[in-house]
C-alpha positions as CSV (number, residue, x, y, z in Angstrom):
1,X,12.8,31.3,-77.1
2,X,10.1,29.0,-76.2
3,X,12.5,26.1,-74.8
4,X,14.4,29.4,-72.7
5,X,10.8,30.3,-71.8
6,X,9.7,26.7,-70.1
7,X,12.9,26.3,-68.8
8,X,12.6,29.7,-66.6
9,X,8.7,28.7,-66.0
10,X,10.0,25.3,-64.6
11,X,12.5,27.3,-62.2
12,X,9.8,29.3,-61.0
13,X,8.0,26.6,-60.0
14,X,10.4,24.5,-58.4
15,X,11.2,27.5,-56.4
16,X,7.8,28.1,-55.0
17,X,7.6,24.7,-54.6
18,X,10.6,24.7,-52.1
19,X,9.5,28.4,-50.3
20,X,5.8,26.7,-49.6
21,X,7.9,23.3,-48.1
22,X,10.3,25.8,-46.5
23,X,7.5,27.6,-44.5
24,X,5.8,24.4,-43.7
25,X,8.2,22.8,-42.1
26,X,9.3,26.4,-40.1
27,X,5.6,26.6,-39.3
28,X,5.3,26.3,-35.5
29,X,3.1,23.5,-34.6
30,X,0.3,23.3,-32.6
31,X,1.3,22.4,-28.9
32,X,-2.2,20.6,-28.7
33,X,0.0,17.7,-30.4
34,X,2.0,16.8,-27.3
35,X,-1.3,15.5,-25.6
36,X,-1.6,12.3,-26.0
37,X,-5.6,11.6,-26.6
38,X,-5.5,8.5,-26.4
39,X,-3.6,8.5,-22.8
40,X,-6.3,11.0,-22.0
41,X,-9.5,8.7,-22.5
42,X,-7.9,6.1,-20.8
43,X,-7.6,8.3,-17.3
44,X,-10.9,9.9,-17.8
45,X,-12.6,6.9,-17.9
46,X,-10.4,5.3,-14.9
47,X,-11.1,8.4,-12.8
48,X,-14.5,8.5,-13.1
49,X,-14.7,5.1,-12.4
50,X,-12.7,5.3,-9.1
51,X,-14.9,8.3,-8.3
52,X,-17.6,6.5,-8.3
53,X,-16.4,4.2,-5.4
54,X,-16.0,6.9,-3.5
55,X,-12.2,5.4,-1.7
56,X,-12.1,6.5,1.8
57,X,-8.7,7.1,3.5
58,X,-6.1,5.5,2.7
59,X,-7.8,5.7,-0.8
60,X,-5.9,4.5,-4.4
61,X,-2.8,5.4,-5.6
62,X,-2.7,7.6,-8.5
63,X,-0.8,4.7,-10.6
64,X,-4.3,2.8,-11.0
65,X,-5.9,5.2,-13.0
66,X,-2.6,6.1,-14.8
67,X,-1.9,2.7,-17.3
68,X,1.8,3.6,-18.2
69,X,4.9,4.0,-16.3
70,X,5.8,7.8,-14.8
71,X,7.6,8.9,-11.4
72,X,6.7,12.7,-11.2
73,X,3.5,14.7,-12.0
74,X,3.3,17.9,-12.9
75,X,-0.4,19.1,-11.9
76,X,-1.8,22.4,-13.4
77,X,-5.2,24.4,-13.1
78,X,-6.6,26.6,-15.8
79,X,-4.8,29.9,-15.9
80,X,-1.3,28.2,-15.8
81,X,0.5,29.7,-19.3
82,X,3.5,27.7,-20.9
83,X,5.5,29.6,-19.3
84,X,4.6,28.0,-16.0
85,X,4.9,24.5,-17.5
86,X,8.1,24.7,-18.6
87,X,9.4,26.5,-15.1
88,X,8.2,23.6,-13.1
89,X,8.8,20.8,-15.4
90,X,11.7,22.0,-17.5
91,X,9.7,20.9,-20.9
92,X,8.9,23.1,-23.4
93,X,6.0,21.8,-25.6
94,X,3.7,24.7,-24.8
95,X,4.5,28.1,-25.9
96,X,5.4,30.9,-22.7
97,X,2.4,32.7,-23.5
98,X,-0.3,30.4,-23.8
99,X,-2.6,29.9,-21.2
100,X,-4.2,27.2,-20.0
101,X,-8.4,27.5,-21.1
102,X,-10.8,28.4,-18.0
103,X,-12.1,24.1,-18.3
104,X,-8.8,22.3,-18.9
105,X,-6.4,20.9,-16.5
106,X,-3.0,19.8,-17.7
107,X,-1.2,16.6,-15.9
108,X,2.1,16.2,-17.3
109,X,4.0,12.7,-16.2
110,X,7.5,12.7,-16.0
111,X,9.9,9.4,-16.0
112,X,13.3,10.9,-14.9
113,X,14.3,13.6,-17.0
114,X,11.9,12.1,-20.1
115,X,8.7,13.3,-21.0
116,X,6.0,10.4,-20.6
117,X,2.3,11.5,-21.3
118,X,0.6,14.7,-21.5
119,X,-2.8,14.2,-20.2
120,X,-5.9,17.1,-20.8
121,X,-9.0,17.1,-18.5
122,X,-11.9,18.9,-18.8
123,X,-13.9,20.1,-16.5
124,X,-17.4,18.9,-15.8
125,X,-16.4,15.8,-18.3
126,X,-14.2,13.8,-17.1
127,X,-12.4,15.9,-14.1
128,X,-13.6,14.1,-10.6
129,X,-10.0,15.7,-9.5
130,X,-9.1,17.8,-7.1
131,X,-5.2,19.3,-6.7
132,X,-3.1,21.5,-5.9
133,X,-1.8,23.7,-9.0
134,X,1.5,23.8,-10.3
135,X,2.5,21.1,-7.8
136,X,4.7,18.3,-8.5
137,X,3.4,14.9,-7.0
138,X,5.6,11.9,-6.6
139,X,4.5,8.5,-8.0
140,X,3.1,6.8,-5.0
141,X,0.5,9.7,-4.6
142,X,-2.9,8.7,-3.5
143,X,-6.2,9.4,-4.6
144,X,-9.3,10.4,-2.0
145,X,-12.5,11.4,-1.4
146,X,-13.3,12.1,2.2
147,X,-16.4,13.8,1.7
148,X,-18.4,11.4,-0.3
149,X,-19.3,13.8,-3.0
150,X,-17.3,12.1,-6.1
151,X,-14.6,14.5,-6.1
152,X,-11.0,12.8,-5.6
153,X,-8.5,14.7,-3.4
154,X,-4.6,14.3,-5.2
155,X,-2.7,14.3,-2.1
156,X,0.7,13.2,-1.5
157,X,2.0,10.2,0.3
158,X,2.7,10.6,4.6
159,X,3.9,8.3,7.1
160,X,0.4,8.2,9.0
161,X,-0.8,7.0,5.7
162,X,2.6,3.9,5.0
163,X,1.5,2.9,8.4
164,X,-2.2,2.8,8.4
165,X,-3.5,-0.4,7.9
166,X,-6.7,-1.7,6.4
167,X,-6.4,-5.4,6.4
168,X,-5.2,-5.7,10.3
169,X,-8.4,-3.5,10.8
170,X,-10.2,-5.4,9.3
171,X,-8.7,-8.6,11.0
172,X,-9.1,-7.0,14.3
173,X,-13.0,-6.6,13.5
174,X,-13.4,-10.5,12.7
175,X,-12.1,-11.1,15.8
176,X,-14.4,-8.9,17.9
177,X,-17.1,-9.7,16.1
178,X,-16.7,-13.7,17.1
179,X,-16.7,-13.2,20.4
180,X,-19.6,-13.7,22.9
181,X,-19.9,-12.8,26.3
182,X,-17.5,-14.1,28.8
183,X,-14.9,-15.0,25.6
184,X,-11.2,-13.3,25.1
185,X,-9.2,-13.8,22.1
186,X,-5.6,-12.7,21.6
187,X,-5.2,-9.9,18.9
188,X,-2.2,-11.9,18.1
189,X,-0.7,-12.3,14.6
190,X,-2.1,-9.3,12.6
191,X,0.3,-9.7,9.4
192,X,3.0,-8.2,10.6
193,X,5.8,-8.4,13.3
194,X,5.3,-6.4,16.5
195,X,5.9,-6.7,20.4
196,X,4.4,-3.8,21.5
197,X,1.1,-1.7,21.2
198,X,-0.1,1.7,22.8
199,X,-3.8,2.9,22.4
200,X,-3.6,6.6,21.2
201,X,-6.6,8.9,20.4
202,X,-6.3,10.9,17.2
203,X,-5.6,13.8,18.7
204,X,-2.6,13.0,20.5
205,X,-0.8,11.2,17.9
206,X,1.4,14.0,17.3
207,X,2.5,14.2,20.5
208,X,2.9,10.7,21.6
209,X,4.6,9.5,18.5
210,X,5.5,12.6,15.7
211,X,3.6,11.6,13.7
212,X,0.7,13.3,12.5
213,X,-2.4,12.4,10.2
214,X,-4.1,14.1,7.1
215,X,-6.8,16.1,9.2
216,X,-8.1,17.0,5.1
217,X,-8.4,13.6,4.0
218,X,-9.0,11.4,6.9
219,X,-11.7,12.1,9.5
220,X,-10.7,9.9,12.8
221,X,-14.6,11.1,14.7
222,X,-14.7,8.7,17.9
223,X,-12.4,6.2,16.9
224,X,-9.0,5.0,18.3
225,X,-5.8,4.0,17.1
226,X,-3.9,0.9,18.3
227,X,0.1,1.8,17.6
228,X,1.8,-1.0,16.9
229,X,5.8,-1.1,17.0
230,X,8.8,-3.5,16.9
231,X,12.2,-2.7,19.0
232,X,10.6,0.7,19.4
233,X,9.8,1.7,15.5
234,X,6.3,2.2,14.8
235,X,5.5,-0.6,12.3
236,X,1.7,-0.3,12.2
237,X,-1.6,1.8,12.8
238,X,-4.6,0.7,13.4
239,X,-7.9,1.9,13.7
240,X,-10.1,0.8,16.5
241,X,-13.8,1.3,15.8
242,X,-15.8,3.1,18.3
243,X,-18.8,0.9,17.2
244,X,-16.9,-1.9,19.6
245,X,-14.2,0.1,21.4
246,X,-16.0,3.2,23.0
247,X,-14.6,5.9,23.7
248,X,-15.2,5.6,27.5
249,X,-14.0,2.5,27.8
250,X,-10.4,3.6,26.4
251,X,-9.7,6.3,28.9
252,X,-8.4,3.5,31.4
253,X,-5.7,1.9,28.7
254,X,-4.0,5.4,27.7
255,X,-0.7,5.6,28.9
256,X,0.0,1.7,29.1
257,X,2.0,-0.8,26.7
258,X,0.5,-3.7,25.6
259,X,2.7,-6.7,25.3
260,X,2.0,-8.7,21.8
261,X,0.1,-10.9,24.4
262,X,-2.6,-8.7,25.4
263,X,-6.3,-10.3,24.5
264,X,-9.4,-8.8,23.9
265,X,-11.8,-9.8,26.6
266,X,-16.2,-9.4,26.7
267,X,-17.8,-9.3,29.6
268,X,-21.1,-10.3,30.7
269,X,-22.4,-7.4,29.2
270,X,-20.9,-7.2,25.7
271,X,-18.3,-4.4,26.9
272,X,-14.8,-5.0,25.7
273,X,-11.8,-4.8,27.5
274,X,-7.7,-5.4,26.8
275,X,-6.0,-7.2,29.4
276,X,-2.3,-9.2,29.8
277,X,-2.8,-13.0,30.4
């Protein structure tokens, strides 16, 4: 009786034993486990940093404040439920009817049909970010902050932005600012191939070429753009500063083609000038 007695006792316990590991591996897990915290701190920290450089147009992309690989992000702004995740990303680590908390703002990377990182902001912490909600953004999305303030605009990439740049600026600068009166220099080799160049205000750029620019992000005020193209394909946009090409003083040149000859002239009185050798 007592061997019959501690035999049943032992099957009552081996039983409970397999209902308690039963429900704990049915339990549903919490979806706060796909976020990788780790992956979080690392873009907190590299967003705040970036923030605090305040990049003007054409800004950073969004892969330097991301350290691993990813080719679509799914954005999301408190209020989004699972439900919304999983429509617009096709991944279904958060449940259809949880919601997104009022501070917390979901990015979910993508690399082709795999899930790369889930990353959680909060607000007021570590969230210098501005998007759009429920948008996907492609890789070579750029990071922006136009007005100074520390907030960085997500926006995507644009063909005024490929185009536009920085370093033949810059170049063009170091050339104006080593002439003295009476000297011309050739704008000449800028680090790229072109033949021909059109000066275009901002606000005909559309018009004259199709091609528009990010009046949100990038905030033209009085300067120019040199339009740079080879065979007829726009290769290049520059920006000319008003600071040494007034406004004025461009009215004469719209209109015209430069040849990859054209110099840039001072006269007696500092004034700058294009003109064909």
């Amino acid at each position: 009786m007592t061997m019959r007695r501690a035999h049943c006792r032992r099957t009552a316990l081996a039983a409970v034993a397999l209902l308690c590991c039963t429900l704990t591996a049915c339990a549903p897990r919490p979806w706060e486990e796909a976020i990788d915290e780790r992956a979080t701190a690392k873009v907190a920290a590299l967003l705040n940093r970036t923030s605090q450089a305040h990049p003007e147009f054409p800004g950073v992309l969004m892969r330097t404040v991301t350290p691993f690989p990813w080719d679509r992000l799914f954005a999301f702004r408190p209020g989004a439920t699972g439900r919304d995740v999983r429509a617009r990303t096709g991944f279904t680590f958060m449940p259809d009817r949880k919601v997104l908390d009022e501070d917390n703002y979901l990015l979910v990377f993508a690399r082709g049909t795999t899930l790369a990182k889930v990353v959680r902001l909060a607000f007021n912490t570590d969230h210098p970010l501005d998007y759009e909600g429920g948008k996907e953004y492609p890789a070579d999305s750029y990071l922006v902050d136009p007005e100074g303030d520390g907030i960085l605009r997500l926006r995507e990439p644009s063909e005024f932005r490929r185009l536009f740049d920085t370093a033949a600026r810059d170049s063009l600068v170091e050339k104006v600012d080593g002439l003295d009166n009476g000297d011309h220099v050739a704008i000449g080799d800028l680090g790229f191939s072109w033949d021909h160049m059109r000066v275009i205000e901002p606000s005909d750029l559309k018009k004259k070429t199709g091609i528009s620019y990010p009046k949100d992000v990038y905030q033209p005020f009085d300067n120019g753009l040199m339009v740079f193209t080879s065979e007829g394909r726009t290769v290049r946009i520059v920006e000319m500063r008003d600071l040494d090409f007034r406004k004025e003083d461009r009215v004469p040149w719209h209109g015209r083609s430069w040849s990859s000859r054209v110099q840039i002239a001072q006269d007696d009185h500092g004034r700058l000038d294009l003109r064909e050798p």
